[in-house]
C-alpha positions as CSV (number, residue, x, y, z in Angstrom):
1,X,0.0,0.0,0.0
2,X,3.0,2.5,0.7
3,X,3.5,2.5,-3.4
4,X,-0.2,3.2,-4.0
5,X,0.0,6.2,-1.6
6,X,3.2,7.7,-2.9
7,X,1.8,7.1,-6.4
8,X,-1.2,9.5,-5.1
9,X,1.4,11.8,-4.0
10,X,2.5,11.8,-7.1
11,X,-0.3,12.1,-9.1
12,X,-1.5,15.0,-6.3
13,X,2.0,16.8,-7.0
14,X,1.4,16.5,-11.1
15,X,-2.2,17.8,-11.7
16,X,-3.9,19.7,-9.4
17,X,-7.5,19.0,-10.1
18,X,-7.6,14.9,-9.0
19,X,-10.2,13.2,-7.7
20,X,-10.2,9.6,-6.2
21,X,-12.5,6.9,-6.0
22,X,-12.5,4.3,-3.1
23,X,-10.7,1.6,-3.0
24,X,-11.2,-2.4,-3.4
25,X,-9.5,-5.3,-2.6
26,X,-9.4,-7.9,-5.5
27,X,-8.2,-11.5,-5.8
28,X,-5.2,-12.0,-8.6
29,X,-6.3,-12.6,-11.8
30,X,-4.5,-14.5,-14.1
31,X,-2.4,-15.8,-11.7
32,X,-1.8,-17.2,-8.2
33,X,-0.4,-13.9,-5.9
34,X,-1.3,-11.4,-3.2
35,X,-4.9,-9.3,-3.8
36,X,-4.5,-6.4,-5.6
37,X,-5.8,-2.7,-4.4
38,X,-7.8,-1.0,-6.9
39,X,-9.0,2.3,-7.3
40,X,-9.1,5.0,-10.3
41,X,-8.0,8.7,-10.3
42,X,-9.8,11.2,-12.4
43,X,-7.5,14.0,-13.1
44,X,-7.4,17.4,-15.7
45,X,-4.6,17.6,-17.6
46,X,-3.6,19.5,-20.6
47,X,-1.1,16.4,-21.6
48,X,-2.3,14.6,-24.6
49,X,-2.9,10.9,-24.4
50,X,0.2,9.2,-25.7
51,X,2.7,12.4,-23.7
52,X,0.0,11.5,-20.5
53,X,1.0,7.3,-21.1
54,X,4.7,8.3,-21.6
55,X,4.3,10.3,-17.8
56,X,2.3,7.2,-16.5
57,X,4.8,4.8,-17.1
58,X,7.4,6.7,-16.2
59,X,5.7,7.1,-12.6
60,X,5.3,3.2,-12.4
61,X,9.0,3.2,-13.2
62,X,10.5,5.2,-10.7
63,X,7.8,3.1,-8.3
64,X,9.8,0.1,-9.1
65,X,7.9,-1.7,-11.8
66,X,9.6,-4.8,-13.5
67,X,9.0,-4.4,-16.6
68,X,10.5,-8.3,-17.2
69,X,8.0,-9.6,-15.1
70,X,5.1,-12.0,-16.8
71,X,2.3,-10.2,-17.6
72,X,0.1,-11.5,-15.1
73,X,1.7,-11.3,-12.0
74,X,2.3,-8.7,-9.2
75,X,3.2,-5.3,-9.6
76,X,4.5,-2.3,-7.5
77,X,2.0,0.0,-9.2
78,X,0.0,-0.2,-12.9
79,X,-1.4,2.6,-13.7
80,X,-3.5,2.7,-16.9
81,X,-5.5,5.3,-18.7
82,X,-9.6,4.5,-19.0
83,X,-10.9,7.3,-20.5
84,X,-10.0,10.7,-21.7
85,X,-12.6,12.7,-22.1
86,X,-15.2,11.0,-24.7
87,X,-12.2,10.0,-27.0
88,X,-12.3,7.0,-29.0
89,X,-8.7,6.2,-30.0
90,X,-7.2,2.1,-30.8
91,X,-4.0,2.1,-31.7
92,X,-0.4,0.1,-30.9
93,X,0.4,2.4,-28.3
94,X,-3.0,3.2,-26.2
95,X,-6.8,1.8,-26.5
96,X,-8.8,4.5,-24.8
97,X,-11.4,3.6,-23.3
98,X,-9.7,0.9,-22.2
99,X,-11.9,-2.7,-22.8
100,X,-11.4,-3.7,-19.0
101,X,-13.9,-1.0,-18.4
102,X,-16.4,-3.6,-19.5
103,X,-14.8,-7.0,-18.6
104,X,-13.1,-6.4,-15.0
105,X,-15.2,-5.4,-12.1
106,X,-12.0,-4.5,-10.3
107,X,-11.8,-1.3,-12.8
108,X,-15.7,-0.7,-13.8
109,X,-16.9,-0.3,-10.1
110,X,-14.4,2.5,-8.9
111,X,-14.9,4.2,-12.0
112,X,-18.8,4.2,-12.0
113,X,-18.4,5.2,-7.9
114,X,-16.1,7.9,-9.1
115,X,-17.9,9.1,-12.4
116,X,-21.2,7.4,-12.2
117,X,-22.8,9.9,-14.5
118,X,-20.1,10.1,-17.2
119,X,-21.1,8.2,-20.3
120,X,-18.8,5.4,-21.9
121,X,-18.0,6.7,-25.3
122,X,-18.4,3.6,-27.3
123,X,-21.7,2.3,-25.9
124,X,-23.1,5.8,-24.3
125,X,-24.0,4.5,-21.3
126,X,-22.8,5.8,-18.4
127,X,-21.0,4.5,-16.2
128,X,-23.3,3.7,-13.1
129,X,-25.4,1.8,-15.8
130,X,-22.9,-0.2,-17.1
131,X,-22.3,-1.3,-13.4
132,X,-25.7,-2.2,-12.6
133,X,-25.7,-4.6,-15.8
134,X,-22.3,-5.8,-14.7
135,X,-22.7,-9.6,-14.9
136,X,-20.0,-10.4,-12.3
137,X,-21.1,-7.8,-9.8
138,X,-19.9,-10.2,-6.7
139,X,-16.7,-11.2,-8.2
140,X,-15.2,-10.4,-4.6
141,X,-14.3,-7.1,-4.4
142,X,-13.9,-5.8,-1.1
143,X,-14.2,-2.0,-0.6
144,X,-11.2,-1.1,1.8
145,X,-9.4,2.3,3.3
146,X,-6.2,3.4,2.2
């Protein structure tokens, strides 16, 4: 947890508009391992997408991220972008939104708690909607304090 707070710092010492949804507790996926925190930061920036991924993973860097680890195992902090704005964008370098949004409860229920109103910009619902259809709604997420 001391990453995920420094990464806060961070983020808290980068943009100054940021707001934070609560946090959950979620089994591994992919993988046997420790439970991952989850939670999503909604920030204004005037960085574009790829210059805002480039920042990103330069945070997880300095945070100690492996980047020779498998992909499904633990990390020190992952920090992805979910939506900018309403923009659509697929391309080698960044899917925005991204399509966890709509598969992983883990990254669907903070955002809807943070944004609940904000519409998805592929299938314009919004986000406290797409929760509420959420198939997997108990997949064991445990709402926790940081």
């Amino acid at each position: 947890m001391a990453n995920i707070a420094s990464g806060i710092r961070t983020l808290r010492a980068t943009f100054t508009d940021i707001a934070l949804s609560p946090a959950y507790r979620a089994r591994a996926v992919g993988f046997e391992g420790t439970d991952f925190i989850n939670l999503v930061a909604r920030v204004q920036t005037v960085m574009a997408p790829l210059e805002l991924k480039r920042y990103l993973y330069e945070m997880e860097d300095r945070h100690g991220r492996d980047r020779r680890a498998p992909k499904f195992s633990s990390r020190t902090l992952d920090i992805d972008i979910l939506l900018y704005d309403d923009l659509y964008l697929i391309s080698p370098e960044l899917e925005i939104p991204r399509e966890e949004i709509l598969t992983a409860a883990y990254v669907l229920r903070p955002l809807a708690d943070l944004a609940p109103e904000m519409l998805h910009p592929v299938c314009r619902k919004t986000l406290a909607e797409l929760w509420r259809q959420f198939p997997d709604r108990d997949s064991g997420l445990e709402r926790i304090e940081l």
